[in-house]
C-alpha positions in Angstrom: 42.6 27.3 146.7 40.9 28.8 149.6 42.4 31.5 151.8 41.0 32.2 155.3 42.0 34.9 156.9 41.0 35.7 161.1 42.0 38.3 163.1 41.8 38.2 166.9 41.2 41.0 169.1 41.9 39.9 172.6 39.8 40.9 176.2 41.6 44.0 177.9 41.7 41.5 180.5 44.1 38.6 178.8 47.5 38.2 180.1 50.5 38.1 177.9 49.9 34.1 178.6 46.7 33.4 177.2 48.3 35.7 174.1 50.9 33.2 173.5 48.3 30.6 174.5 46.3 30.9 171.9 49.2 31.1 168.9 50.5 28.2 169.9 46.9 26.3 169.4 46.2 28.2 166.0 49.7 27.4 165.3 49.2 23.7 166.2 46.6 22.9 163.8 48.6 23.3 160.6 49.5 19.7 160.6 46.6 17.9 162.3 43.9 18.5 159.7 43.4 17.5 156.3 42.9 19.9 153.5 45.5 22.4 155.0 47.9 23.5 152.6 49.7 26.1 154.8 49.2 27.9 158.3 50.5 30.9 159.6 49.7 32.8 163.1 51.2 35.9 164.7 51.1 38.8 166.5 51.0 42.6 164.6 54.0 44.4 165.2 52.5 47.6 163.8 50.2 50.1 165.5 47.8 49.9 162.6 46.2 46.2 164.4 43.0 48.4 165.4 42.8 46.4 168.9 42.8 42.7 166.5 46.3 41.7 167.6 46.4 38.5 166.7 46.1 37.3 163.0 46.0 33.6 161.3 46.1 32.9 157.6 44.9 29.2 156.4 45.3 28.1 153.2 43.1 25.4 152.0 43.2 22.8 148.8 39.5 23.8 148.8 36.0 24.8 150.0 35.5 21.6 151.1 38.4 21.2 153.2 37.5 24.9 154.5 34.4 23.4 155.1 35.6 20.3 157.2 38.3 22.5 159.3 34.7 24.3 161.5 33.7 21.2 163.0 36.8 19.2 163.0 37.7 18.0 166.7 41.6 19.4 166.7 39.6 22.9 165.5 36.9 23.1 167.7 38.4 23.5 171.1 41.0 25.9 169.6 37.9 28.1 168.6 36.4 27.4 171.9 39.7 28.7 173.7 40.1 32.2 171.1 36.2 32.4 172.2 37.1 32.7 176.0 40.0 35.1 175.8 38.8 37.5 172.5 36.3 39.7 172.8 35.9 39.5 168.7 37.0 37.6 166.1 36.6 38.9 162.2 37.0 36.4 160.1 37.1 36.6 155.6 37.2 33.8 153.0 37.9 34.0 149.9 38.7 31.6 146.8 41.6 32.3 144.3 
């Protein structure tokens, strides 16, 4: 199993819109790619977030599938939009 683990921090500039925007894409992939094993996306509700409000944990049968999910059509405009409204994205891998 692969865990993949992003964390969002958005533009000063986003509205509370492009916020909820952009968890219901991450949230809309769990089921239209192959290899996912389980999704999760949400907002911190702590003051410990460091600016990176937004956080998405993917689970994935393996590195392959982790692999496939980059370039995968459902993914890539998902990425494209978190791209246009973040002004960084931290994302970690790791195998378990």
């Amino acid at each position: 199993m692969v865990e993949h683990i992003v964390l969002f921090k958005l533009k000063p500039t986003a509205t509370e819109a492009a916020k909820d925007e952009l968890l219901r894409k991450l949230k809309g992939l769990k089921n239209k790619i192959d290899g996912i094993v389980d999704l999760s996306a949400g907002e911190s509700f702590t003051n410990r977030h460091k600016g990176y409000t937004v956080g998405l944990v993917v689970r994935f049968a393996d590195r392959a599938a982790l692999e496939r999910y980059g370039p995968h059509p459902e993914h890539v405009p998902v990425k494209q939009y978190a791209e246009q409204v973040c002004e960084d994205i931290l994302a970690v891998d790791y195998e378990f």
